[in-house]
Every structure is written in structure tokens, then in C-alpha cells.
NULUM-652869 format. One record per residue (C-alpha): x, y, z. Coordinates in pm, whole numbers. Layout:
X,Y,Z
...
This chain:
11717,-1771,1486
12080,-1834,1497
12189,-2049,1249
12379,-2422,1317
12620,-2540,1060
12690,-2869,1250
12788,-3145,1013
12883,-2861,723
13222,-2855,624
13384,-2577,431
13750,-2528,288
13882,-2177,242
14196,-2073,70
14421,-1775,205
14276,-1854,574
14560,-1792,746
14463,-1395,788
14226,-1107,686
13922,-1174,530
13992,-1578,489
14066,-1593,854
13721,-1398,996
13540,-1621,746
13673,-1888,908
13622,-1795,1215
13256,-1699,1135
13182,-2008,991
13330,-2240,1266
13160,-2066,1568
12832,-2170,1426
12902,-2504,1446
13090,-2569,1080
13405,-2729,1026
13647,-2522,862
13999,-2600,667
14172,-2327,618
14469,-2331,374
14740,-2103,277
15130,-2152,198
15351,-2362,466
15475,-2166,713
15401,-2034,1087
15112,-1820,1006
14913,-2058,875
15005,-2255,1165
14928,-1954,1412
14624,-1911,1234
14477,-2258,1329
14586,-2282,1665
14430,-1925,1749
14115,-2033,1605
14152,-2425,1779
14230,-2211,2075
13862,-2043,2099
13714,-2430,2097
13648,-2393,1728
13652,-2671,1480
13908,-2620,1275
14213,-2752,1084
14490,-2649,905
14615,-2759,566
14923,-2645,347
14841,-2521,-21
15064,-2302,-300
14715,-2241,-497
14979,-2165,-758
15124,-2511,-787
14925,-2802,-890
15086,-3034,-715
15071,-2863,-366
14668,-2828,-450
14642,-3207,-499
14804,-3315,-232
14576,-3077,-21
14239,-3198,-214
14372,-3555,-122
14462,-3468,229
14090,-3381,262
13951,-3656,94
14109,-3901,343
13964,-3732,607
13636,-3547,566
13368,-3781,369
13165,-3443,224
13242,-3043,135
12977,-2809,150
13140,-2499,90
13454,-2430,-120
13601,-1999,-45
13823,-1917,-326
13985,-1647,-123
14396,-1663,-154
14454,-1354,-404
14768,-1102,-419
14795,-770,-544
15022,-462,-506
15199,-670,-218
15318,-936,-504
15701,-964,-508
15822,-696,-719
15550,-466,-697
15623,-276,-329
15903,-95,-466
15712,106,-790
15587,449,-724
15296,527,-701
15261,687,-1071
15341,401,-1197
15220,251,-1583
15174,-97,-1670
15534,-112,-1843
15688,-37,-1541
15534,-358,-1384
15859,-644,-1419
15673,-981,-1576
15716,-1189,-1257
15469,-943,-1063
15211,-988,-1338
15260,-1366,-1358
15241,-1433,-960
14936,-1224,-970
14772,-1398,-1244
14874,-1754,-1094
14757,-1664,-764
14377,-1454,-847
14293,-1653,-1187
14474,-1962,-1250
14494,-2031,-833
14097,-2025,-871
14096,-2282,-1168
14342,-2538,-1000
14186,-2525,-669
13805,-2563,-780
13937,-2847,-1068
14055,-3064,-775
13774,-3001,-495
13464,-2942,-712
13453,-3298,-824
13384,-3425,-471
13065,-3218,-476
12949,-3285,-830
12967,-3642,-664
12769,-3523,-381
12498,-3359,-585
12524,-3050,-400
12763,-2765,-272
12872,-2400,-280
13175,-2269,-467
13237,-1906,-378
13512,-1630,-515
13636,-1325,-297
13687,-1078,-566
13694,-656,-622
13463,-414,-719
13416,-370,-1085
13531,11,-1027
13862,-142,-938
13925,-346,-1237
13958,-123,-1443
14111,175,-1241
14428,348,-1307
14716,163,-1125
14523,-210,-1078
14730,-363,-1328
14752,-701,-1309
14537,-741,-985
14191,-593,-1169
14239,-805,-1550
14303,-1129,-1313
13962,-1063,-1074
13784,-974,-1382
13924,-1308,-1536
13808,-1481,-1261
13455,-1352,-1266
13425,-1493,-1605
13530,-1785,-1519
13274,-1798,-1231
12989,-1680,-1467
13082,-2011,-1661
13122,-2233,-1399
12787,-2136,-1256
12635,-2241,-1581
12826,-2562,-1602
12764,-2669,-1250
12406,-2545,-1195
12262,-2908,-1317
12502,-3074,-1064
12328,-2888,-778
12655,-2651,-712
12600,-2300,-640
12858,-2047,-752
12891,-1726,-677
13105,-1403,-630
13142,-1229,-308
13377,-880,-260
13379,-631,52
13293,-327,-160
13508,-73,-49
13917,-53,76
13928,-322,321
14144,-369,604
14348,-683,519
14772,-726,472
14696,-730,101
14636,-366,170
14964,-180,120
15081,87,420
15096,369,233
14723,332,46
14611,272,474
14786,570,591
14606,782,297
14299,665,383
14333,740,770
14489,1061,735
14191,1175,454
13910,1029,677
13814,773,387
13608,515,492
13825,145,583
13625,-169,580
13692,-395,883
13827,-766,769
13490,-915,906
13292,-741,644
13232,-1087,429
13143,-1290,780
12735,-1215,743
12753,-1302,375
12988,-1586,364
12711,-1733,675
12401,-1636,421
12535,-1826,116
12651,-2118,410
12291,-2133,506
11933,-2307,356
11826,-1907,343
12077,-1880,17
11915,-2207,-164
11859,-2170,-506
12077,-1874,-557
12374,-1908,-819
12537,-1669,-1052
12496,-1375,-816
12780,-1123,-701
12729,-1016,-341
12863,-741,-184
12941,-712,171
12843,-397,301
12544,-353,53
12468,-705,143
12146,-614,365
12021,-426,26
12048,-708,-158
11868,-915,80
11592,-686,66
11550,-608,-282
11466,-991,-357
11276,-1038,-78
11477,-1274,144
11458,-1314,513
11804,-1370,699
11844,-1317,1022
12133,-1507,1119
């Protein structure tokens, strides 16, 4: 049975491209309405008007998840206009594509990392979750219900050589998930963690780490690898489950192991 999100709207961060976009997308063409948000600027606009072009419900809203203001003025853009949110994708993140990080080699150590690459990564993966979950989770607590997801990484690569700052600020935010599923669990709000489990096709992906891959036959996830399990936790199949950390290709796995039937 295909599943209809008519009536459920759902906000997601960084959905201007890769994984944020094709969750979008997913979402929408059963029936949801989407806002995507990402920084000002013709992608995001792009991004919306591909997605408006393909009769999908969507709109487009700016956001620096790194800036408070910018995130207020979004959560306020959406109050004025949408009376409920369902779903809340923490999904805008940066990595080894932060400004100042493209030109290190590839042996690099954490001292060689300049302190404005560390604190863009940090804003964007950790404090970017805080400020955008701070001024949209209230709406829901008012609601009595909602989901509140985070896109993060494998544990593996939070703590591999070379994923400093990106792995400490996804780890950082997994805490913080862990505590805000505690603290939000009375007030009917899932939260949980979602991550592709492997290398993933996205532009956070740097050229060179693509090319290795391709040229040593290494396994690439596709960008839609999230879409089934962003549509599970968007659908009555996922009620009652909070705290969790899903993994998109193991996702079927999961699904089996505690017994649940999803077939959309």
C-alpha cells in the first residue's frame, strides 16, 4: 500500500541538493508538503522550481543554519504560512568542502586544519542543529506531536583518521539528539538519527575521495539512499519509535529485526 502524506508538512535543511533534495523530493511525491531551505542563492532557487516543475508541493525558503537570525526569520516565515509541522530534517552539514579545507593534502593532521574550517564546521553540523530545532520544535511541542530527524555519519567515521572537525561535530550532534529524544518524548516528538552508511554520492563528497572510489571499484551510495527511510519515519508504520539511529542501506534489516511491516 503506497503511502499518502496529504496534509503532512515537513521542513528540511540543506534541500537545495544531494541527500536533502531526494528527501524532498521523496516526501513531496507522496502527497507531503515540503520546505526546503538552504543559503540564498540560485540553487536553492533551482532546487524548488525543479521540484515545483514535476507538480510537486513544494516551497523554498532562505536559511544560514549558522546565523540565528537568518533561522528566525525562516521559522517565522513558516509560521505565517503553514498552521502545523510534522516533520523537521536536520540535514545542512559541511565537511572537507568547508572553506579552507580543499586545499590540505591528503596526509593531513588536525594542526594543519586553520580555526575558521573547524568553526564553520562546528556551526554548520552541531550548533546549525541546535538553532534550527530551538526555533521550529516549539511549534510541535504545541502541537503535541512531530518528528525531528538528524542526517549524520557512521560511527566508523567519527573517529577515523582525517575526519577532523566533521566526525567530533556529528558525534556532538548525536548527543545532543540522544538528549533531545529524552526531553521531548513526553511532548509526543519523535527524534531520531538517520545516516546513509557508506560514501555517498552528494557535493559534500570531495572529487578526489569520488575518483578513488571509482577507480578502486569501492562501493558509492546513490543520493536517494535516505528516501525509503526518511518515508518510514514520515509514516504511522514508524509510531512510537524515538531514540533510534537508522541506517539507510541496512534499513530493511532493521525493519526486520523488530518486526515491522513497511511496505511503502
Amino acid at each position: 500500500m503506497s503511502i499518502d502524506l496529504k496534509g503532512y508538512t515537513a521542513v528540511i535543511t540543506g534541500g537545495s541538493g544531494g541527500l536533502g533534495f531526494e528527501m524532498a523530493k521523496e516526501l513531496s511525491a507522496h502527497g507531503a508538503t515540503v520546505v526546503i531551505a538552504a543559503r540564498p542563492g540560485a540553487k536553492l532557487d533551482n532546487a524548488c522550481r525543479r521540484l515545483r516543475g514535476e507538480g510537486l508541493d513544494v516551497h523554498a525558503v532562505p536559511m544560514d543554519v549558522r546565523d540565528e537570525d537568518s533561522v528566525a526569520e525562516a521559522a517565522e516565515w513558516f509560521m505565517r504560512r503553514f498552521d502545523r509541522l510534522d516533520m523537521l530534517v536536520n540535514n545542512a552539514g559541511i565537511g572537507n568542502n568547508a572553506p579552507g579545507m580543499e586545499s590540505l593534502p591528503e596526509d593531513r593532521r588536525f594542526y594543519d586544519i586553520p580555526l575558521s574550517a573547524v568553526r564553520a564546521v562546528i556551526e554548520t553540523n552541531l550548533t546549525g542543529f541546535f538553532l534550527v530545532s530551538s526555533k521550529f520544535v516549539p511549534l510541535m511541542v504545541g502541537q503535541g506531536c512531530g518528528s525531528l530527524v538528524y542526517v549524520s555519519t557512521s560511527a566508523e567515521t567519527m573517529t577515523r583518521k582525517g575526519q577532523l572537525p566533521y566526525g567530533p561535530s556529528k558525534a556532538g550532534a548525536e548527543a545532543m539528539s540522544a538528549i533531545m529524544a529524552e526531553e521531548l518524548r513526553d511532548a509526543g516528538i519523535a527524534v531520531n538519527i538517520i545516516c546513509p552508511g557508506g560514501f555517498t554520492d552528494t557535493d559534500m563528497a570531495p572529487a578526489g575521495t569520488k575518483e578513488f572510489f571509482r577507480k578502486n571499484n569501492l562501493p558509492i551510495l546513490p543520493p536517494t539512499i535516505l528516501n525509503r527511510t526518511i518515508l518510514f519515519l514520515a509514516s504511522p508504520a514508524s509510531r512510537g519509535i524515538t531514540g533510534e539511529k537508522l541506517i539507510g542501506k541496512d534499513l530493511e534489516r532493521w525493519l526486520k529485526g523488530r518486526d515491522i511491516d513497511f511496505e511503502g
